[in-house]
C-alpha positions in Angstrom: 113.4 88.4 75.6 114.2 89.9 72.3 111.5 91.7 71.4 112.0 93.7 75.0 115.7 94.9 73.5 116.4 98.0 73.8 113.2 99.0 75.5 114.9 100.5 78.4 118.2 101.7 76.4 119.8 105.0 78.3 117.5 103.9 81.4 118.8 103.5 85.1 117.4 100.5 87.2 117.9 100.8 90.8 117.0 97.8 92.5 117.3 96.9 96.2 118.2 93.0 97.1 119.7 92.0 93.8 122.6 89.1 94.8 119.7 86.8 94.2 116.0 85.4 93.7 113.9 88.0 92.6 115.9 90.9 92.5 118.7 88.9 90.6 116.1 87.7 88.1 114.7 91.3 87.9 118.6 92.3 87.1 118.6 90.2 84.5 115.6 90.8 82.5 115.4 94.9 83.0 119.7 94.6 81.3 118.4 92.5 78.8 115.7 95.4 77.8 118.8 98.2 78.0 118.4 99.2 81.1 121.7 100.0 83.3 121.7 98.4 86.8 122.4 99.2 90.3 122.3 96.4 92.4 122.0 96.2 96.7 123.2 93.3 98.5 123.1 93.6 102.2 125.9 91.3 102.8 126.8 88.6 100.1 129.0 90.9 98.1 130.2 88.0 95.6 127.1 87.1 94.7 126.0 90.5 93.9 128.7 91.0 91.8 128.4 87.8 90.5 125.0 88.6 89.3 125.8 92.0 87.9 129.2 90.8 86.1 127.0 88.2 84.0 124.8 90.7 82.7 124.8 92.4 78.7 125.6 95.8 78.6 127.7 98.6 80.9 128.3 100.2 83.5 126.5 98.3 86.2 127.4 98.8 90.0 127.0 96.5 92.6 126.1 99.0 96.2 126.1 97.1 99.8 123.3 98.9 101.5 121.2 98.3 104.7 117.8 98.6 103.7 117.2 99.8 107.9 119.5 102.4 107.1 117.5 105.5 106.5 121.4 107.6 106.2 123.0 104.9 104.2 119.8 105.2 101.6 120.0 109.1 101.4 124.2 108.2 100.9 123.1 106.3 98.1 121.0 108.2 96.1 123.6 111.0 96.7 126.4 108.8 94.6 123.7 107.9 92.1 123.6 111.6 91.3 126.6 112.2 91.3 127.8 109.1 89.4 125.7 109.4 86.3 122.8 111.9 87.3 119.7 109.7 86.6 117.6 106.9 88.3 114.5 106.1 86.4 113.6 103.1 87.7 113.4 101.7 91.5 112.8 98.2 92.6 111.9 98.0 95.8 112.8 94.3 96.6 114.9 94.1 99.6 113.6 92.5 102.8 113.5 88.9 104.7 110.9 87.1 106.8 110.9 84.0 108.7 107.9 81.3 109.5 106.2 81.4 112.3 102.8 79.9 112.9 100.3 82.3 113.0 99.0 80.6 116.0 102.1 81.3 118.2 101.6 84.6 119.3 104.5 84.9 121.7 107.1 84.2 118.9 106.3 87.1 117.3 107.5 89.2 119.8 107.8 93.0 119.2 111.5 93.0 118.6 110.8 90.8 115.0 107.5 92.9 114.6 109.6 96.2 114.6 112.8 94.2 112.5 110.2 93.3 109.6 108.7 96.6 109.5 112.0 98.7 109.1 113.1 96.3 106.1 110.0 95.5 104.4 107.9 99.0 104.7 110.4 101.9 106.2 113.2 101.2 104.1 111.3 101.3 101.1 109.7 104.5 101.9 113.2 105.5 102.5 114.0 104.2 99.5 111.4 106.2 97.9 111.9 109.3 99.4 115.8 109.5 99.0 115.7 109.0 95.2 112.2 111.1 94.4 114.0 113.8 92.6 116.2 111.8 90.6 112.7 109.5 89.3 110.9 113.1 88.7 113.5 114.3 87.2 113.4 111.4 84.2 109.7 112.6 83.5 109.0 109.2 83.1 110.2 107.6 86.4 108.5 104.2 87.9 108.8 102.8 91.2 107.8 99.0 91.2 106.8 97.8 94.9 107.2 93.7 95.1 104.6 92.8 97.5 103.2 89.4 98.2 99.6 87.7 97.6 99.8 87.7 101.6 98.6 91.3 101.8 95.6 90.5 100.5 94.9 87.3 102.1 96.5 87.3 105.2 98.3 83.6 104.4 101.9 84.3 104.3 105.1 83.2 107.0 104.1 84.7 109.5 101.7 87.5 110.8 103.8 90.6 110.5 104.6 89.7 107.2 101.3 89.6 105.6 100.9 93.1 107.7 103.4 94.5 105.9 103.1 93.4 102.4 99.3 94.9 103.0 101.0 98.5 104.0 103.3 97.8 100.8 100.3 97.5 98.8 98.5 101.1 100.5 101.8 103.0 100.4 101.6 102.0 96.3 98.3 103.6 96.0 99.7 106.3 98.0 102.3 107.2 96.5 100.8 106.9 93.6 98.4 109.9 94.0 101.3 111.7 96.0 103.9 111.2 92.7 102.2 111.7 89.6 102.1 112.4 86.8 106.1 112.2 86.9 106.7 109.1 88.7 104.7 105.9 87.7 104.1 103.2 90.9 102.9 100.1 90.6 103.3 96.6 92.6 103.8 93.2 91.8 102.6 89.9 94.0 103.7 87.2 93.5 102.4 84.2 95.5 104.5 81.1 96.5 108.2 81.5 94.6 111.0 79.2 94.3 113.5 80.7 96.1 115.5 80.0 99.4 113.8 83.9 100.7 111.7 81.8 103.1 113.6 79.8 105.6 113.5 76.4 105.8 111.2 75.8 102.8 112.4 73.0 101.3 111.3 70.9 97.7 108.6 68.4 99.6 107.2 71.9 100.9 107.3 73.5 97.3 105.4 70.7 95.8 102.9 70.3 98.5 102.1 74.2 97.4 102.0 73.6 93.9 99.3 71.1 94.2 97.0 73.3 95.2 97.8 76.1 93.2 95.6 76.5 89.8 98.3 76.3 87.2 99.8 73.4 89.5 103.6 75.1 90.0 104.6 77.4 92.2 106.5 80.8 90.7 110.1 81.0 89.6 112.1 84.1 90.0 111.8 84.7 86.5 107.8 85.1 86.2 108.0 88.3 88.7 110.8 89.7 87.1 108.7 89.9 83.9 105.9 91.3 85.5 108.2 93.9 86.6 109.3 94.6 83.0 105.7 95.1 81.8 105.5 97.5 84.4 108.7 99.7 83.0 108.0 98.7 79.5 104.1 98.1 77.8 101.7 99.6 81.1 102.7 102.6 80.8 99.3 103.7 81.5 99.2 102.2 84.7 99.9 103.4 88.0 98.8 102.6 91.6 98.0 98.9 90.8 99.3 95.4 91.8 99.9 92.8 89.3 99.1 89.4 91.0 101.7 86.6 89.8 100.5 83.6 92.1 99.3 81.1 89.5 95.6 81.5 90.7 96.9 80.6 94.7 94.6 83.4 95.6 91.2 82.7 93.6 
């Protein structure tokens, strides 16, 4: 990481679902470049501030938010204004799923389809749209989307999930006409990742995956998170795309 020091110095980070996985990974690597982070948790407030307390630099805030929570995001962005005035970079992270075979169409009953749509698509828009002026306002602002490989091949826990990684992946195009030139966005996909984000996926399951991925490993934490810092830091020229960080899983 040190030729990424200091990259992002006097920059704000913003990112949603940061107590672990990805989003504490992303944490890491953005402080590391300079950057000054605000961290969500929905409810595991020690390890939130766990993660932020272990990063280099100031000033970072661990915020309990629930990402469903169109008021409690507009609440947010409000203290982010007031508390220091700038937000130049938002990671949209937050979200859950849980596996369910794609075949069993009655478990995916319309309660869970509407639950994964209001925290993995609405509450990002929300995100979005809440904290707009504060990402114009840096003249440089980014919004980085994390999406999934199961947008694009319609493989992922469950149904609605794939669904709505694929809406991620239009609202980043999107949004990408709608914002510029002021506000970058971009998204990053990663495919199978060694985290506990999917329920019940356990270390016989990750190795039966990363025999048939190409580079033969499935994704840590830290290989999205670095995607996500070329996004802030060297493609600057890039907006409305989505990096792919699967290991080949989708050729």
């Amino acid at each position: 990481m040190t030729d990424a020091q200091q990259l992002l110095d006097g920059k704000v980070a913003l990112i949603s679902g940061a107590s672990r996985g990805i989003g504490a990974a992303t944490a890491q690597i953005l402080a590391h470049a300079g950057a000054r982070i605000i961290g969500t948790y929905h409810s595991d407030r020690e390890a939130a501030e766990a993660v932020l307390a272990a990063l280099p630099g100031e000033g970072h805030a661990a915020r309990q938010l629930k990402i469903e929570d169109s008021g409690a995001i507009a609440a947010l962005a409000g203290d982010v204004a007031r508390g220091g005035g700038r937000c130049d970079i938002l990671v949209n992270n937050a979200g859950f799923t849980r596996a369910i075979p794609h075949g069993d169409l009655d478990a995916l009953d319309d309660d869970f389809i509407d639950a994964m749509f209001k925290a993995n698509w609405r509450g990002h828009f929300a995100m979005v749209r809440a904290l707009r002026p504060l990402l114009a306002a840096s003249g440089k602002g980014l919004i980085v989307n994390v999406s999934s490989i199961a947008g694009m091949n319609g493989a992922g826990s469950n149904i609605a999930y794939c669904a709505v990684k694929a809406a991620m992946d239009s609202m980043t195009k999107s949004l990408a006409r709608a914002l510029a030139p002021d506000i970058r966005v971009m998204g990053v996909a990663p495919g199978v990742v060694e985290t506990d984000f999917v329920p019940g996926r356990d270390v016989a399951a990750m190795e039966k995956l990363a025999a048939a991925i190409p580079l033969k490993r499935v994704a840590q934490a830290g290989d999205v998170a670095r995607a996500i810092l070329a996004c802030a830091t060297h493609l600057d020229y890039s907006t409305g795309s989505t990096l792919i960080v699967d290991g080949g899983r989708a050729l």
